[in-house]
PyMOL Python script that loads the backbone (N, CA, C, O; Angstrom):
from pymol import cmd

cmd.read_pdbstr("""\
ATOM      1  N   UNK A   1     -51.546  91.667   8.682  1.00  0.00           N
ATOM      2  CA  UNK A   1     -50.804  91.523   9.915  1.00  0.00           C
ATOM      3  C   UNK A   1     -49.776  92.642  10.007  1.00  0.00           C
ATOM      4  O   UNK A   1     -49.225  92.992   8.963  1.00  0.00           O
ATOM      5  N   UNK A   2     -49.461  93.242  11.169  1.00  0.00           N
ATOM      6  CA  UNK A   2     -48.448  93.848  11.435  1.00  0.00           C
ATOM      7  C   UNK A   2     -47.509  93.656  11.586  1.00  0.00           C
ATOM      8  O   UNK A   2     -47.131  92.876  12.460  1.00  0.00           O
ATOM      9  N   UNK A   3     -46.406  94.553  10.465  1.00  0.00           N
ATOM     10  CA  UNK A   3     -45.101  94.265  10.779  1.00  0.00           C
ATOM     11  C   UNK A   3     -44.539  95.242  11.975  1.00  0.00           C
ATOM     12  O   UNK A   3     -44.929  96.401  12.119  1.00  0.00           O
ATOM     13  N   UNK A   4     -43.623  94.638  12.761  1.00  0.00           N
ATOM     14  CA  UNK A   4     -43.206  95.901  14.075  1.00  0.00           C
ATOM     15  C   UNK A   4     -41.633  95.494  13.780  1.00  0.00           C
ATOM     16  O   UNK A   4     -41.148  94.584  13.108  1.00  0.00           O
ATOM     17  N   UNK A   5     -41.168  96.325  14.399  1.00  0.00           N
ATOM     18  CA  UNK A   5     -39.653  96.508  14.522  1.00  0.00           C
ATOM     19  C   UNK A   5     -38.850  95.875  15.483  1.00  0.00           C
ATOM     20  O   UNK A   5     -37.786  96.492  15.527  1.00  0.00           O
ATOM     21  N   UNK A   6     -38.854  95.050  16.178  1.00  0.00           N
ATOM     22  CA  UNK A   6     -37.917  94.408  16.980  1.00  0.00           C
ATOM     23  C   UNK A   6     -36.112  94.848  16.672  1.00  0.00           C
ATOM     24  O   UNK A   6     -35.518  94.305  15.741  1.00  0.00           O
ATOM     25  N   UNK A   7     -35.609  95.582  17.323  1.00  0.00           N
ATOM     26  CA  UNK A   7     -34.589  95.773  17.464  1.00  0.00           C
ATOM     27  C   UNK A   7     -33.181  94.477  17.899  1.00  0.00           C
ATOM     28  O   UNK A   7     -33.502  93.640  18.743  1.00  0.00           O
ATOM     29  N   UNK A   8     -32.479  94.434  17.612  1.00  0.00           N
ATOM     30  CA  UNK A   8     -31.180  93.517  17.569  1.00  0.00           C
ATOM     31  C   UNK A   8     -31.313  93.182  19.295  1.00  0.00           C
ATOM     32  O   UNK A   8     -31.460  92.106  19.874  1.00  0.00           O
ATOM     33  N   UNK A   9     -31.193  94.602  19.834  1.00  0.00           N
ATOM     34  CA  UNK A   9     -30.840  94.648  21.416  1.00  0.00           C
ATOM     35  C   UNK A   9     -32.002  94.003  22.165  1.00  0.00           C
ATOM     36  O   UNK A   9     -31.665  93.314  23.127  1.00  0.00           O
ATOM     37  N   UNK A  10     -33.094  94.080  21.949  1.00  0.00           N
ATOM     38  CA  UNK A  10     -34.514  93.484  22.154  1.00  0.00           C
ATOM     39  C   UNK A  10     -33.942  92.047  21.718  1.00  0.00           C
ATOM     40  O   UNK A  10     -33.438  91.246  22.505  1.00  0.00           O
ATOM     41  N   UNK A  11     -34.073  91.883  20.576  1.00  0.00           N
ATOM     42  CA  UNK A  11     -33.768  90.482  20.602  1.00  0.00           C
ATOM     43  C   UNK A  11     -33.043  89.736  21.840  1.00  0.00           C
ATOM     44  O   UNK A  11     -33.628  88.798  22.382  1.00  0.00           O
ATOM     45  N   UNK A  12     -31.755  90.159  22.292  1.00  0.00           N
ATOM     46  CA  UNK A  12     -30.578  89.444  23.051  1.00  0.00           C
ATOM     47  C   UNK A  12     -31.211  89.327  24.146  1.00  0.00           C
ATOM     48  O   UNK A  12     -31.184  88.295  24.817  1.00  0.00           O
ATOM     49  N   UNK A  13     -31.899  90.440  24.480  1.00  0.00           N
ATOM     50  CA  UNK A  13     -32.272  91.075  25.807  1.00  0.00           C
ATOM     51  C   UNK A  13     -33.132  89.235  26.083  1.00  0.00           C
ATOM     52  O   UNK A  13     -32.922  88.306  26.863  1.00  0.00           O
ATOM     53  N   UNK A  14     -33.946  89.446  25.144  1.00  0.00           N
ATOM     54  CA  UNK A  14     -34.944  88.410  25.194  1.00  0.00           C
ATOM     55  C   UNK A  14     -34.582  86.907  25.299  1.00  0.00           C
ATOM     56  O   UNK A  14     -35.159  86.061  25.982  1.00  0.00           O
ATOM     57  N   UNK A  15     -33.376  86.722  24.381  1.00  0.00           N
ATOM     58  CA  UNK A  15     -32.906  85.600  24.991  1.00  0.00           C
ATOM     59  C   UNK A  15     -32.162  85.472  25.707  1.00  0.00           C
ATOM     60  O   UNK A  15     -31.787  84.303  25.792  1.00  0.00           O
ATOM     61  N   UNK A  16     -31.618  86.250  26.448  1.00  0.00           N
ATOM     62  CA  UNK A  16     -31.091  86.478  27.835  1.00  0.00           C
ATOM     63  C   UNK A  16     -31.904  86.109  28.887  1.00  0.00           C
ATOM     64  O   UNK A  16     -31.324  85.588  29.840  1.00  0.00           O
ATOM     65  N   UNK A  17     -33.261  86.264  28.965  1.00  0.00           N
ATOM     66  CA  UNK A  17     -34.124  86.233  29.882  1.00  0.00           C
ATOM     67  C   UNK A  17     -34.699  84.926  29.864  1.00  0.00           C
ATOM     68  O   UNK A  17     -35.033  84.282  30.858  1.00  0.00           O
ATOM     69  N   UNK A  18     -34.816  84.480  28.341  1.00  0.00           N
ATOM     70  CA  UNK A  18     -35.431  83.001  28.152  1.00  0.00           C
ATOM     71  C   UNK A  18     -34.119  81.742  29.245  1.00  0.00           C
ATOM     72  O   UNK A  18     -34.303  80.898  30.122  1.00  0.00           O
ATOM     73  N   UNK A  19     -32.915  82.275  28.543  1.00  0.00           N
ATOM     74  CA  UNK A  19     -32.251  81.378  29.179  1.00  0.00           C
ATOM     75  C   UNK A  19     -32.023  81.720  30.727  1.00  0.00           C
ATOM     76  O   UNK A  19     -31.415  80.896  31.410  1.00  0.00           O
ATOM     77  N   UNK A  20     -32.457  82.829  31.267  1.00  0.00           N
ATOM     78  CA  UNK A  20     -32.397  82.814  32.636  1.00  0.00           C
ATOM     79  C   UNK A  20     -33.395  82.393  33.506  1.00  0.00           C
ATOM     80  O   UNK A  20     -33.521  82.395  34.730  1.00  0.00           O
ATOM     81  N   UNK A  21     -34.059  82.038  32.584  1.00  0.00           N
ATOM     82  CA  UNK A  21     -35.141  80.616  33.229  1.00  0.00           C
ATOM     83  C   UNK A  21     -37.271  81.002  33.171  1.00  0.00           C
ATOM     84  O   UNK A  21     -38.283  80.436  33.583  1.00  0.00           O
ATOM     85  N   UNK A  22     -36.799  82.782  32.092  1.00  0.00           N
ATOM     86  CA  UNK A  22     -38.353  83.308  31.890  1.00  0.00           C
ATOM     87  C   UNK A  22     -39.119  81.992  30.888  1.00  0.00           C
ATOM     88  O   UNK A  22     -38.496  81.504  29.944  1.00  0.00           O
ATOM     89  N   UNK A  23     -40.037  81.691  31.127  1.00  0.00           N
ATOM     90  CA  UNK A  23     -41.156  81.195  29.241  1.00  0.00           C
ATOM     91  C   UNK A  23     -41.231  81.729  28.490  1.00  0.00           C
ATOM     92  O   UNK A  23     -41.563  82.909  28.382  1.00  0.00           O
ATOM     93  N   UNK A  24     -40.911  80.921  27.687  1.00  0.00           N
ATOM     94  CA  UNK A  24     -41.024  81.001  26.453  1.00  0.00           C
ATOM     95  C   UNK A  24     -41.806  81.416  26.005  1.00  0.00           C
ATOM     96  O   UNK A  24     -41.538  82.218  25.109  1.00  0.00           O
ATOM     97  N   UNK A  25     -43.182  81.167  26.303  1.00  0.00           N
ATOM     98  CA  UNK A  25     -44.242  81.674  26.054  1.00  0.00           C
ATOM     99  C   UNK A  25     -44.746  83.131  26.518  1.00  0.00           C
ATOM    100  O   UNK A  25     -45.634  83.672  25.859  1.00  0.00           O
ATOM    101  N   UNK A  26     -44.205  83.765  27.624  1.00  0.00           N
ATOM    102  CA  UNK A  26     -44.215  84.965  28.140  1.00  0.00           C
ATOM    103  C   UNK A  26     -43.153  85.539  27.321  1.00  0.00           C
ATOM    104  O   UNK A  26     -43.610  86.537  26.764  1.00  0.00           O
ATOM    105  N   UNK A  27     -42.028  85.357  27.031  1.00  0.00           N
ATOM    106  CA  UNK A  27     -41.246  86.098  26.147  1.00  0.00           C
ATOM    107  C   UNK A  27     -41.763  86.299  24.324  1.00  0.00           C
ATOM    108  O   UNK A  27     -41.631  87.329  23.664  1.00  0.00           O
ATOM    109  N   UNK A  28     -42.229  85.261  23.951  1.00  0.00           N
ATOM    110  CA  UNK A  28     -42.871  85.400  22.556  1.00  0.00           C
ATOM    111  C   UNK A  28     -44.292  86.195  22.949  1.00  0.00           C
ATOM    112  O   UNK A  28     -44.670  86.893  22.008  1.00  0.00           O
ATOM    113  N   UNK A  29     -45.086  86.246  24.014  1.00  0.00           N
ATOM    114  CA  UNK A  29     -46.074  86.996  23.771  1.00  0.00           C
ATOM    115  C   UNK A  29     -45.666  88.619  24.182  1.00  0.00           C
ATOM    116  O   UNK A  29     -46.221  89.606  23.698  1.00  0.00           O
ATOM    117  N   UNK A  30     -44.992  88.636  24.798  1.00  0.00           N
ATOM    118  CA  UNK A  30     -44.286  90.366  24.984  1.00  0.00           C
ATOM    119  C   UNK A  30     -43.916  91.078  24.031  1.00  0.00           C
ATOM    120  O   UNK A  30     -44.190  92.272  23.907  1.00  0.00           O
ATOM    121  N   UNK A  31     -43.007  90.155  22.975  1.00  0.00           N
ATOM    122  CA  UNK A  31     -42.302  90.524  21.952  1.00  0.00           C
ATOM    123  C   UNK A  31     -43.246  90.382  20.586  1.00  0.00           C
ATOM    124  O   UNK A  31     -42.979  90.670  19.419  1.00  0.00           O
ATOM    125  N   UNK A  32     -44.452  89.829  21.182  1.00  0.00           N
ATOM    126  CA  UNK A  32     -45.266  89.572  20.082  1.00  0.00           C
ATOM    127  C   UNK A  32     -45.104  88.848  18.461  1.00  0.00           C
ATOM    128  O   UNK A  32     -45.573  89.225  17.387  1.00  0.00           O
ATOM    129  N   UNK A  33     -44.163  87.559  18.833  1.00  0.00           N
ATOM    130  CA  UNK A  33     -43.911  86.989  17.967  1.00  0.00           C
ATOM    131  C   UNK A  33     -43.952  85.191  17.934  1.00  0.00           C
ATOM    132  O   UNK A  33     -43.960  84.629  19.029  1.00  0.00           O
ATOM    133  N   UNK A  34     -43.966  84.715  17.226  1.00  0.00           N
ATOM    134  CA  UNK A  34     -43.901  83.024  17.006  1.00  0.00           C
ATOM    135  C   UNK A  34     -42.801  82.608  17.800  1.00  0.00           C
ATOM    136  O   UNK A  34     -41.698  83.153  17.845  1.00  0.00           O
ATOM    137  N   UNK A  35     -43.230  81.468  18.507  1.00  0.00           N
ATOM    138  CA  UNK A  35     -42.032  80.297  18.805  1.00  0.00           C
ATOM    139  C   UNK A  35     -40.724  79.949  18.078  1.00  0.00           C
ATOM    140  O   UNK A  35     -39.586  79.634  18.425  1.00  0.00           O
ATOM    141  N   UNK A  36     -41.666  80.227  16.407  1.00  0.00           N
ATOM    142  CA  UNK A  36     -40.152  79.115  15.864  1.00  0.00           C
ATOM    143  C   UNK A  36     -39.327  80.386  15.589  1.00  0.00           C
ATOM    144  O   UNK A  36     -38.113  80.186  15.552  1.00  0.00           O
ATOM    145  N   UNK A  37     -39.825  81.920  15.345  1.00  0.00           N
ATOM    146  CA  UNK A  37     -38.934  83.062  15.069  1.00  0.00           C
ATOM    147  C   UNK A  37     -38.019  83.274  16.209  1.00  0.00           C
ATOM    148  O   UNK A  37     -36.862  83.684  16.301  1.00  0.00           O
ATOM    149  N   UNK A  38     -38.819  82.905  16.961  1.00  0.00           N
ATOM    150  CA  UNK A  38     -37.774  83.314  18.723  1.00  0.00           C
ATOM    151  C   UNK A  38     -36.482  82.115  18.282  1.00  0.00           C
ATOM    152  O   UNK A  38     -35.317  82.472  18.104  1.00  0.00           O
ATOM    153  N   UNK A  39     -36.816  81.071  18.188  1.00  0.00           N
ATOM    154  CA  UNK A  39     -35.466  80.068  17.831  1.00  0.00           C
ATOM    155  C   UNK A  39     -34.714  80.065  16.510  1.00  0.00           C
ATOM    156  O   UNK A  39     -33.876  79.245  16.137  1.00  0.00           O
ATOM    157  N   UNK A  40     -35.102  80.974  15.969  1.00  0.00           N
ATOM    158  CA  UNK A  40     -34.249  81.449  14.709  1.00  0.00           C
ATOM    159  C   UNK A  40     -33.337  82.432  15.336  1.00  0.00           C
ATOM    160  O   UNK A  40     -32.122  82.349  15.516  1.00  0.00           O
ATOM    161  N   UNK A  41     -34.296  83.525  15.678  1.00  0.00           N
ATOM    162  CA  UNK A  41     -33.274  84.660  16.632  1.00  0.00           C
ATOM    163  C   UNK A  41     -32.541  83.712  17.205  1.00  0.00           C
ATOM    164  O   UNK A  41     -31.355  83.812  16.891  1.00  0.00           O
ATOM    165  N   UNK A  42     -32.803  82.744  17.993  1.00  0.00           N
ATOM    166  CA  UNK A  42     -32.035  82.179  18.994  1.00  0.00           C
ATOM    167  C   UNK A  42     -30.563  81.472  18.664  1.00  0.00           C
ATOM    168  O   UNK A  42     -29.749  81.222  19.553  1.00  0.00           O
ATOM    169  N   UNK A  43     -30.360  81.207  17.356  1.00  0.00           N
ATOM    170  CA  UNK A  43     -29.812  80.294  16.534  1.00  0.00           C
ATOM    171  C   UNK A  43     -28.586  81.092  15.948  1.00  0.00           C
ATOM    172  O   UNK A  43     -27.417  80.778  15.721  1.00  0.00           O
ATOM    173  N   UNK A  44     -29.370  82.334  15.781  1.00  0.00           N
ATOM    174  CA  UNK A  44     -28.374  83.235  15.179  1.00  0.00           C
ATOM    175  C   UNK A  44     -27.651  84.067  16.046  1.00  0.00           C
ATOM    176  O   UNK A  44     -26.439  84.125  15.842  1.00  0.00           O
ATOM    177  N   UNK A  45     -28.293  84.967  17.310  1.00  0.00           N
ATOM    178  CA  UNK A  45     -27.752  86.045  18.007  1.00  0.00           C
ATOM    179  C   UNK A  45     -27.536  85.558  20.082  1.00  0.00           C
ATOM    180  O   UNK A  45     -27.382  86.217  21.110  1.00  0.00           O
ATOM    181  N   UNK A  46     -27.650  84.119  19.749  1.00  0.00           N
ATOM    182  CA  UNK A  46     -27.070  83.471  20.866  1.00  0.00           C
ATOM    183  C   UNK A  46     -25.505  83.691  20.949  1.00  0.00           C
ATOM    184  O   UNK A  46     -24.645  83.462  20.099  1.00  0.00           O
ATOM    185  N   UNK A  47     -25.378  84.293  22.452  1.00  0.00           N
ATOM    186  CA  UNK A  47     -23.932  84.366  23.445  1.00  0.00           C
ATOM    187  C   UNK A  47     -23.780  85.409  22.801  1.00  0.00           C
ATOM    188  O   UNK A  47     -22.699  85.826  23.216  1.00  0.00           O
ATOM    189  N   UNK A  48     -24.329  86.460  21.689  1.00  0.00           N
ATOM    190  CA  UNK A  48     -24.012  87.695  21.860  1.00  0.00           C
ATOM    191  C   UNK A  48     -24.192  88.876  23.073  1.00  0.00           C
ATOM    192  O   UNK A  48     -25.058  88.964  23.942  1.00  0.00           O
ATOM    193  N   UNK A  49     -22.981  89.778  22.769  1.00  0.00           N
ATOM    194  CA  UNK A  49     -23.506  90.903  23.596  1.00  0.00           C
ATOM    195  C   UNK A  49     -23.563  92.047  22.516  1.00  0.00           C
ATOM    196  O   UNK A  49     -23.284  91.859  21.332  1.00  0.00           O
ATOM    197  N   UNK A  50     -24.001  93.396  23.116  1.00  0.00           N
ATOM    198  CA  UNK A  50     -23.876  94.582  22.940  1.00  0.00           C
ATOM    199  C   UNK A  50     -22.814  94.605  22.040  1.00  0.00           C
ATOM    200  O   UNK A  50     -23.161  94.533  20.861  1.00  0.00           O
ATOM    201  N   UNK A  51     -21.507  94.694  22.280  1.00  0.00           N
ATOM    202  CA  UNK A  51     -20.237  95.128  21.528  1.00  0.00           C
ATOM    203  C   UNK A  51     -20.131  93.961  20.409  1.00  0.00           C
ATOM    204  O   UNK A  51     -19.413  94.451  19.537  1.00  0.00           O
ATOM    205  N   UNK A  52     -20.444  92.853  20.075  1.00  0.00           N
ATOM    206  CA  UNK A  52     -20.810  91.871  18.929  1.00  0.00           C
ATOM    207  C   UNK A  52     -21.707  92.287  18.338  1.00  0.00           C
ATOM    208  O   UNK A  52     -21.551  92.167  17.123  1.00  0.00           O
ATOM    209  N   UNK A  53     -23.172  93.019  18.813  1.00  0.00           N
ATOM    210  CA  UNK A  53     -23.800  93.481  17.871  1.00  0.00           C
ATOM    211  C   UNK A  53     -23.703  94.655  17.103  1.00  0.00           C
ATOM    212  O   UNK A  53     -24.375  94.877  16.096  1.00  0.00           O
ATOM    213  N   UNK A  54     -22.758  95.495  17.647  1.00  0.00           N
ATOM    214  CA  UNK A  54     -22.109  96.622  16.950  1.00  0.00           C
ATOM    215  C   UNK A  54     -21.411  96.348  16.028  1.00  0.00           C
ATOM    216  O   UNK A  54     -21.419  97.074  15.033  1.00  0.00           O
ATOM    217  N   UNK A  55     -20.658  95.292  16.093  1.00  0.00           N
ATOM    218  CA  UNK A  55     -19.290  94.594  15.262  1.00  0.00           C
ATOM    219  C   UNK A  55     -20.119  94.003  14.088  1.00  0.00           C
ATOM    220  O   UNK A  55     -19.488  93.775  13.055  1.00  0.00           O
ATOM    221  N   UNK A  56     -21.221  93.772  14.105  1.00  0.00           N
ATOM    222  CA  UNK A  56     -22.034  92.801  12.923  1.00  0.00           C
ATOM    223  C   UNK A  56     -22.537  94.196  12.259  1.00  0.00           C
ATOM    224  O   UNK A  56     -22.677  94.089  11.041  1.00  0.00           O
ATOM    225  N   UNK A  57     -22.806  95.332  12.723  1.00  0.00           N
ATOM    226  CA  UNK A  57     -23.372  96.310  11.728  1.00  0.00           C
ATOM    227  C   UNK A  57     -22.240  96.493  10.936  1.00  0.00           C
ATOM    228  O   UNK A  57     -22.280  97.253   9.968  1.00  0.00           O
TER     229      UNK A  57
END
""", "prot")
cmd.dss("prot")
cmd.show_as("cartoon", "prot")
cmd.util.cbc("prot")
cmd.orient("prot")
């Protein structure tokens, strides 16, 4: 299986969009990843922005 790179900013982007009312299922197949990884991301880099994810590097 392929590993790909999903970026931090990709991530947010993505749950930005989930919670703006996209599927779930259209967002995990774009990003090409599992349900339960999307709610891990989700768990961890929820109500971030941009300038929080700078602050965590």
């Amino acid at each position: 299986m392929k590993n790909s790179i999903i970026t931090e900013a990709q991530i947010v982007k993505a749950i930005k969009e989930y919670e703006g009312g996209r599927e779930l299922n259209d967002v995990c197949r774009e990003l090409g990843v599992h349900k339960s990884t999307f709610y891990n991301w989700r768990k961890k880099y929820a109500g971030m922005d941009s300038q929080e994810l700078k602050r965590l590097k």
